[in-house]
C-alpha positions as CSV (number, residue, x, y, z in Angstrom):
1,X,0.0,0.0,0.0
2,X,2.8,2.6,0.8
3,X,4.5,1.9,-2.3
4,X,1.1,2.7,-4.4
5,X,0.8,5.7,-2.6
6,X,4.3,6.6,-3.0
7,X,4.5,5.8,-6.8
8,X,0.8,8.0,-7.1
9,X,2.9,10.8,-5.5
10,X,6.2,10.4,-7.6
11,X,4.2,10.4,-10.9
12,X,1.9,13.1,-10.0
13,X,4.5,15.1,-9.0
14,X,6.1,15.6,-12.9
15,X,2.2,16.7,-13.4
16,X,2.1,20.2,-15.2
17,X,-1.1,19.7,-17.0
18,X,-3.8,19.9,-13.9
19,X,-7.3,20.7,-14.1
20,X,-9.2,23.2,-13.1
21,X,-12.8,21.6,-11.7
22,X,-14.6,21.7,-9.3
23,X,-15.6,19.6,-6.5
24,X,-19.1,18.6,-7.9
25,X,-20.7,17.8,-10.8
26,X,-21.9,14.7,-12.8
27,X,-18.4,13.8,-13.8
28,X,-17.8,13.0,-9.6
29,X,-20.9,11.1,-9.5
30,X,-19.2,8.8,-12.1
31,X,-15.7,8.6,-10.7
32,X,-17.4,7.8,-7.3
33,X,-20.1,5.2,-8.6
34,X,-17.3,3.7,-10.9
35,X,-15.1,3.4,-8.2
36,X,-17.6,1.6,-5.6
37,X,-18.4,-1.1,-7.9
38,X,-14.3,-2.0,-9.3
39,X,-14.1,-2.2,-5.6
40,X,-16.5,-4.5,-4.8
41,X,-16.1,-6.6,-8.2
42,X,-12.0,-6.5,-7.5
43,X,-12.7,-8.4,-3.9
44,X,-15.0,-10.7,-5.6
45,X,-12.2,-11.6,-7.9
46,X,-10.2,-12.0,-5.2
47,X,-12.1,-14.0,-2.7
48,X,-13.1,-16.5,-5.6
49,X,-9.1,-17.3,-5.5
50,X,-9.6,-18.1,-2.3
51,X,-7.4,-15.1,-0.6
52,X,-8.2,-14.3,3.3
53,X,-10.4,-11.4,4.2
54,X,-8.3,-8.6,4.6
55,X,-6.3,-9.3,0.8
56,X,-10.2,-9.7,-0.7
57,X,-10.6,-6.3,0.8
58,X,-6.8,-4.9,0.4
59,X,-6.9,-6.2,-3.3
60,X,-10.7,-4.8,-3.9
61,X,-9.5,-1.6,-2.9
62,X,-6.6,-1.5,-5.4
63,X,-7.7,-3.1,-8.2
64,X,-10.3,0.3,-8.0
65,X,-7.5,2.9,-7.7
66,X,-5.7,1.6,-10.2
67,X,-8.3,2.5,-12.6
68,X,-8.8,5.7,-11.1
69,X,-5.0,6.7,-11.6
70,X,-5.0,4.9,-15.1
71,X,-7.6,7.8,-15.6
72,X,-5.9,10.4,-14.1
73,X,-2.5,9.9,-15.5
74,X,-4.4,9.4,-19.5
75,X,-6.1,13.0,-18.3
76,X,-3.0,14.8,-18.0
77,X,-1.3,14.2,-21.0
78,X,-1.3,17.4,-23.3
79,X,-4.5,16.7,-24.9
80,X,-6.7,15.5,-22.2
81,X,-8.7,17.5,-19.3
82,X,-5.4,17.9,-16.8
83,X,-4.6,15.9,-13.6
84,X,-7.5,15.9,-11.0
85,X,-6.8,15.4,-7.5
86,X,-10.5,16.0,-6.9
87,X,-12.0,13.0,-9.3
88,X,-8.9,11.0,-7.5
89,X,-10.5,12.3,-4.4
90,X,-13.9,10.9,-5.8
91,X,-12.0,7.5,-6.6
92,X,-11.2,6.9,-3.0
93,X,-14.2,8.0,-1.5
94,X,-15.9,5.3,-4.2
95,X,-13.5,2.3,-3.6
96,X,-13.8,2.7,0.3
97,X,-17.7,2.9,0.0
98,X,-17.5,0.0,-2.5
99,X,-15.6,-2.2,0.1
100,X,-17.6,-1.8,3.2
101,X,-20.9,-2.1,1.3
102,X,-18.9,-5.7,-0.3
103,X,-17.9,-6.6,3.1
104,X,-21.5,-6.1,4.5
105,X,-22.7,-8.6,1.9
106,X,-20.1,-11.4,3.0
């Protein structure tokens, strides 16, 4: 987990493209939504490997921020929107509401 978020940071740092949004809008809806259900579908995946708990949730989790920074990072080349730490914002709020409403259902 540290080296996600520390590879998130080291790219994002080189980031000179960033966007200018806001912190609503239908856009967020779909990040969030998105998000929730990778989540949930990613510790699916991963308990039908028969992982333990805590890597269906861990792997969940990823699995959904992965396609949230896959996003991101295809946003802020020179022709896309720009970097958004707020829709990545969006993304985590998403996974981490995906996972606990997956964990409920176990």
């Amino acid at each position: 987990m540290r080296a996600l978020i520390l590879c998130v940071v080291l790219l994002c740092s080189g980031c000179a493209h960033v966007a200018q949004d806001k912190w609503t809008g239908k856009d967020k809806a779909q990040h969030y939504f998105s998000s929730a259900v990778l989540a949930a579908a990613g510790s699916e995946i991963s308990q039908h490997q028969n992982h333990s708990r805590g890597q269906n949730l861990r792997f969940g989790f990823l699995f959904s921020l992965s396609f949230g920074v896959g996003k991101e990072l295809y946003d802020s080349r020179s022709a896309g929107s720009g970097w958004s730490w707020k829709d990545l914002s969006w993304d985590v709020a998403g996974a981490a509401s995906g996972i606990v409403l997956w964990n409920l259902s176990q």
